[in-house]
C-alpha positions as CSV (number, residue, x, y, z in Angstrom):
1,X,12.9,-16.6,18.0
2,X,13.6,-20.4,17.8
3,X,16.9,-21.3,16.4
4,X,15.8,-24.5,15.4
5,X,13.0,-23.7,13.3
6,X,14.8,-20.1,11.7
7,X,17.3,-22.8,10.4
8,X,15.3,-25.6,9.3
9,X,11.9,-24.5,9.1
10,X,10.4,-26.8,11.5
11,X,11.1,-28.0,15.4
12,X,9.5,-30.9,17.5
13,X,8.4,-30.4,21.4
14,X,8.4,-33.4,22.8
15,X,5.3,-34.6,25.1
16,X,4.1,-31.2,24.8
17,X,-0.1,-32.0,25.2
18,X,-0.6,-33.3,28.7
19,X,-2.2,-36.6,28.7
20,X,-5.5,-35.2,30.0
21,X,-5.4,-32.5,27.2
22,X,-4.9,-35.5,24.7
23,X,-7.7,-37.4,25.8
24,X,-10.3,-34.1,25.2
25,X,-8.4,-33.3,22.1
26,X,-9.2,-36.8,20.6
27,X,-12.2,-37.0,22.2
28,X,-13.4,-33.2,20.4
29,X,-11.6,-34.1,17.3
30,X,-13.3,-37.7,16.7
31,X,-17.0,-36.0,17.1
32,X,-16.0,-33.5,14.7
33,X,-14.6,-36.3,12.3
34,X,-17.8,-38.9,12.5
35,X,-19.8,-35.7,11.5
36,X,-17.7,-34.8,8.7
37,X,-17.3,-37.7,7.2
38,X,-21.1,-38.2,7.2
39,X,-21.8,-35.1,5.2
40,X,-18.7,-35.2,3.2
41,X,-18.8,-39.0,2.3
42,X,-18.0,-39.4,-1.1
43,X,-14.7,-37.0,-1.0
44,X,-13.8,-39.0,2.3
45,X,-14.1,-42.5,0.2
46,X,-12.6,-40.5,-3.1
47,X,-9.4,-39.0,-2.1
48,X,-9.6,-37.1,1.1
49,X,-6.4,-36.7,3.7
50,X,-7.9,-33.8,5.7
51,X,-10.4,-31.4,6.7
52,X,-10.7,-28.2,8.2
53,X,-13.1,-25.6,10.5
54,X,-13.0,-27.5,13.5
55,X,-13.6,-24.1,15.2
56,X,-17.2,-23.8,13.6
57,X,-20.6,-24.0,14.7
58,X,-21.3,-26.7,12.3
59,X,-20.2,-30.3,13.8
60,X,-19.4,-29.6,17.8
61,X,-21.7,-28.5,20.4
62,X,-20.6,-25.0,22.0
63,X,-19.3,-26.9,25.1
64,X,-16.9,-28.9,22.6
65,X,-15.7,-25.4,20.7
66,X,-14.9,-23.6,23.7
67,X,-13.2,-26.6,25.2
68,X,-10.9,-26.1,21.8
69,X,-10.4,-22.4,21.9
70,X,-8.9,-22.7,25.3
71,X,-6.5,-25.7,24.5
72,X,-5.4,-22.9,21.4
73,X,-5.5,-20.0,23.5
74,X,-3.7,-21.2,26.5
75,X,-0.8,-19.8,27.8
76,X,1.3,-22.5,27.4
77,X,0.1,-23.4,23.8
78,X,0.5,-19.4,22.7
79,X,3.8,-19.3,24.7
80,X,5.3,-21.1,21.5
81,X,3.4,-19.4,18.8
82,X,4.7,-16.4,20.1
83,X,8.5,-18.0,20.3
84,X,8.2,-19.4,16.7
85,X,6.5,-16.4,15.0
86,X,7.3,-13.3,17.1
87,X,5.2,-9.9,16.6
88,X,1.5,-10.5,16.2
89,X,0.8,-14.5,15.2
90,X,-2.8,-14.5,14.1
91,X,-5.0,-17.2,14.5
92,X,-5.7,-18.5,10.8
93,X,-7.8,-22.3,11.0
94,X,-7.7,-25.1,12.3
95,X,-7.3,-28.8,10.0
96,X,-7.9,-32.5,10.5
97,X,-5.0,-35.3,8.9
98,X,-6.0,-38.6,8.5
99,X,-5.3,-41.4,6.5
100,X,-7.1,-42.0,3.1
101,X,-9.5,-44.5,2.6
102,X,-7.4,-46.3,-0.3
103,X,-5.0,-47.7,1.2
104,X,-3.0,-47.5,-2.6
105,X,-3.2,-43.8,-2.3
106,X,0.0,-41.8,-2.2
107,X,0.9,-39.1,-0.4
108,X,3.0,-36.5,-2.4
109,X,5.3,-33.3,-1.9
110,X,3.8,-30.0,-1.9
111,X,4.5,-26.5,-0.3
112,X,1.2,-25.1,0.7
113,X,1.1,-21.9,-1.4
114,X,1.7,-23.8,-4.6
115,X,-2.4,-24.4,-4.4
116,X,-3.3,-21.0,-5.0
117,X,0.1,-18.9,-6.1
118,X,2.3,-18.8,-9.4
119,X,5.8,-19.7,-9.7
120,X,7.0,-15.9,-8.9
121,X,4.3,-15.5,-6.3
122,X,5.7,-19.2,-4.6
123,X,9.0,-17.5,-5.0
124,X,8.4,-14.0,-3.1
125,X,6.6,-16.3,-0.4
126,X,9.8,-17.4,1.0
127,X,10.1,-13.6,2.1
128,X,7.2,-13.6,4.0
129,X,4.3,-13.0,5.2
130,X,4.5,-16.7,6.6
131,X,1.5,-19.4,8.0
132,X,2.9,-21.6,10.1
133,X,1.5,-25.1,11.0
134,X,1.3,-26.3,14.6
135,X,0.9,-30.3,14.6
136,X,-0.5,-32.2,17.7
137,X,-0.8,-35.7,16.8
138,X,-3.7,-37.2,18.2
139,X,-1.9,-41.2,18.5
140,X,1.2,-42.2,17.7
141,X,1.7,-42.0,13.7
142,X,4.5,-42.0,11.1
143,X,4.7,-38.4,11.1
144,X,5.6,-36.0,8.1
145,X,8.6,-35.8,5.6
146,X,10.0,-32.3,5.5
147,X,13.4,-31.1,3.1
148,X,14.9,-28.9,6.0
149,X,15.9,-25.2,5.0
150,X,13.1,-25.1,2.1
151,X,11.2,-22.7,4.3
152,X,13.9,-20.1,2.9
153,X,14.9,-21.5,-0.3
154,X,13.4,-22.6,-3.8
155,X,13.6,-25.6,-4.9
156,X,16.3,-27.8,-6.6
157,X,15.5,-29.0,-9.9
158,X,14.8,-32.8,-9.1
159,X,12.4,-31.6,-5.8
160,X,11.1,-28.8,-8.5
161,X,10.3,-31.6,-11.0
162,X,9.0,-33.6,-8.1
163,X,6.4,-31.2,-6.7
164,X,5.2,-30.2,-10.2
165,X,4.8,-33.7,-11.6
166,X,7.4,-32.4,-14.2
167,X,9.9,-34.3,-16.7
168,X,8.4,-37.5,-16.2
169,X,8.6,-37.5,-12.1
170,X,5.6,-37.7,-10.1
171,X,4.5,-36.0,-6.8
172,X,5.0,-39.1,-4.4
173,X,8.6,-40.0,-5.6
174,X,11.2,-40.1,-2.9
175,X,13.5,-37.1,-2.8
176,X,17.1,-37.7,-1.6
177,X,17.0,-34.5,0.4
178,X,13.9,-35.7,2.6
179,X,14.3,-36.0,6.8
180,X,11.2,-38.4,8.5
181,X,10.1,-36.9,11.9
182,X,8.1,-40.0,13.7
183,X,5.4,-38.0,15.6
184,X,4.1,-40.0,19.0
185,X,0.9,-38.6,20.6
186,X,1.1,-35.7,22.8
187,X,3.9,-34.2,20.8
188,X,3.8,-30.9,18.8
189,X,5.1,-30.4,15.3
190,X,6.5,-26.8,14.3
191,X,6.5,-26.7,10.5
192,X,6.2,-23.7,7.6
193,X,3.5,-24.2,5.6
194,X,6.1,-23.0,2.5
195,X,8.5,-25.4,3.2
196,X,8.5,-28.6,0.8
197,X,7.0,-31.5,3.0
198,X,4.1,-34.3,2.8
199,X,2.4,-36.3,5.0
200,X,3.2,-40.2,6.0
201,X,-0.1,-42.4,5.7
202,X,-0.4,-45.4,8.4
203,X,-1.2,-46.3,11.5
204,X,-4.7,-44.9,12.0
205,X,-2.6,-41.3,12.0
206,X,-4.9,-38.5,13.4
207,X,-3.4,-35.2,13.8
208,X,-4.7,-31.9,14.8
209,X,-2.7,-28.5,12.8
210,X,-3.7,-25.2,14.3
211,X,-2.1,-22.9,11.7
212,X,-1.2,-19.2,12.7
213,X,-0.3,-16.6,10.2
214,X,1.7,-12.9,9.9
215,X,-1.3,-10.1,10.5
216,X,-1.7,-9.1,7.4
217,X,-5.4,-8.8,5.1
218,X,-4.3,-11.0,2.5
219,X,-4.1,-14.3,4.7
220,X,-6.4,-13.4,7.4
221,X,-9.0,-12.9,4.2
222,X,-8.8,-17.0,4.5
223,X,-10.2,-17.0,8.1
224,X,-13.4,-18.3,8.5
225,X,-16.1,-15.9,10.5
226,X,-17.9,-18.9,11.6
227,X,-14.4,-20.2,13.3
228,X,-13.6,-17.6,15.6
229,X,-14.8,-17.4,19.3
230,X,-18.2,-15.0,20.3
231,X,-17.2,-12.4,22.8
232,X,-18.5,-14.7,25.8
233,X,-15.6,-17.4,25.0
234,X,-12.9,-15.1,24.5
235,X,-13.4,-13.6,28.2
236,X,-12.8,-16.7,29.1
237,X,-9.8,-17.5,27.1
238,X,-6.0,-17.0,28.8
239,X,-4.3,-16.1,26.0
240,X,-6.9,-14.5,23.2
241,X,-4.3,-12.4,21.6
242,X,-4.1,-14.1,18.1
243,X,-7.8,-14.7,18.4
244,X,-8.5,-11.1,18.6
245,X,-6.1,-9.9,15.8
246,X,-7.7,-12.1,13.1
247,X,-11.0,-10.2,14.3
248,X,-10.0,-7.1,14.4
249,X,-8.1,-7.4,10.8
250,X,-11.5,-9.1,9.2
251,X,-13.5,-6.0,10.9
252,X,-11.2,-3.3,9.4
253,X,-11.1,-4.8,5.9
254,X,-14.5,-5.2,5.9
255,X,-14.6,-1.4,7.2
256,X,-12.5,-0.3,4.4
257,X,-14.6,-2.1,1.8
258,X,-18.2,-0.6,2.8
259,X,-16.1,2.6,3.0
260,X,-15.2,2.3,-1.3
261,X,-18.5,0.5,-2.1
């Protein structure tokens, strides 16, 4: 496991993405963005900072998906998912950051379960079972803010009050505890999707998260059908292994639930 990111719940590879890697990855990524942004315009003008299913049928061409699947399945890619998360890392989505139209917009502090959990269920999340975020920035861009160690802790009152909007603080305050990782193109960005972070707006930012997750039914119910690889791609893939888990997981619960209908 990586001592970096079991301490501080993130880790940076430098110059990770070969430049002619980069140059596809941009390439695939801005096709899929024009697309979105034409069918999603009002949210994009509105308030949007991301999107997701980059993987799907919906805005590349099948040459464009497969070229993506092997960038996520190669060995050198998976070499790290497998360093960071151990056991079975499961392929979970893939998103889109980029910066908000309004430029007064601000970006604010969140840990990723908050969206969906409790209090108590944010709390056991620290325990596991994790999603993990893998970050290739596209240019160079400001990067994230991350409070190191929150991966594995709760919250302190002020960064509690913070993320909440509680006691009279708002989400986009500055937190005293905060680190800044600058992100330059090519690199890749480690973080845990429960650790307290948020985003840094400017400089055309573009960034590509693969996110992984622990094999278990009540993430890999997230995955998206329409995101994972037909049988013909995953032949072809070097590394399918996360790729295959997520199917095999979404077959057996689906199994298990025509089995008690």
């Amino acid at each position: 496991m990586n001592e970096d990111y079991e301490e501080n719940g993130y880790v940076v590879f430098k110059n990770f993405v070969l430049e002619s890697d980069l140059k596809k990855l941009r390439e695939t990524a801005t096709q899929f963005h024009q697309s979105w942004k034409q069918e999603n315009s009002l949210f994009y003008a509105e308030k949007a900072v991301n999107s997701a299913y980059l993987t799907a049928k919906k805005y590349l061409n099948s040459a464009d998906r497969e070229s993506l699947f092997k960038f996520i399945a190669s060995a050198k890619f998976m070499d790290v998912v497998f360093s960071i998360m151990g056991g079975r890392p499961t392929f979970m989505n893939t998103q889109l950051f980029f910066d908000p139209v309004n430029e007064g917009q601000k970006n604010y502090w969140h840990r990723d379960p908050q969206y969906h959990m409790s209090i108590d269920e944010q709390k056991q999340a620290l325990f596991g079972p994790n999603v993990v975020h893998f970050r290739v920035p596209l240019v160079d861009e400001p990067g994230v803010e991350l409070i190191p160690g929150t991966h594995r802790r709760w919250d302190k009152d002020d960064e509690l009050d913070v993320r909440l909007e509680r006691n009279g603080r708002k989400s986009h305050d500055n937190l005293s505890t905060s680190i800044k990782v600058k992100l330059d193109a090519g690199d890749l960005l480690v973080f845990s999707a429960n650790m307290i972070h948020r985003g840094v707006y400017g400089m055309d930012r573009m960034s590509l998260d693969i996110l992984f997750c622990d094999p278990v039914p009540e993430l890999v119910k997230f995955v998206d059908d329409n995101c994972l690889p037909e049988s013909d791609i995953l032949d072809k893939l070097e590394n399918p292994d996360a790729f295959k888990s997520a199917i095999e997981i979404k077959t057996n619960n689906k199994a298990m639930h025509a089995t008690s209908a």
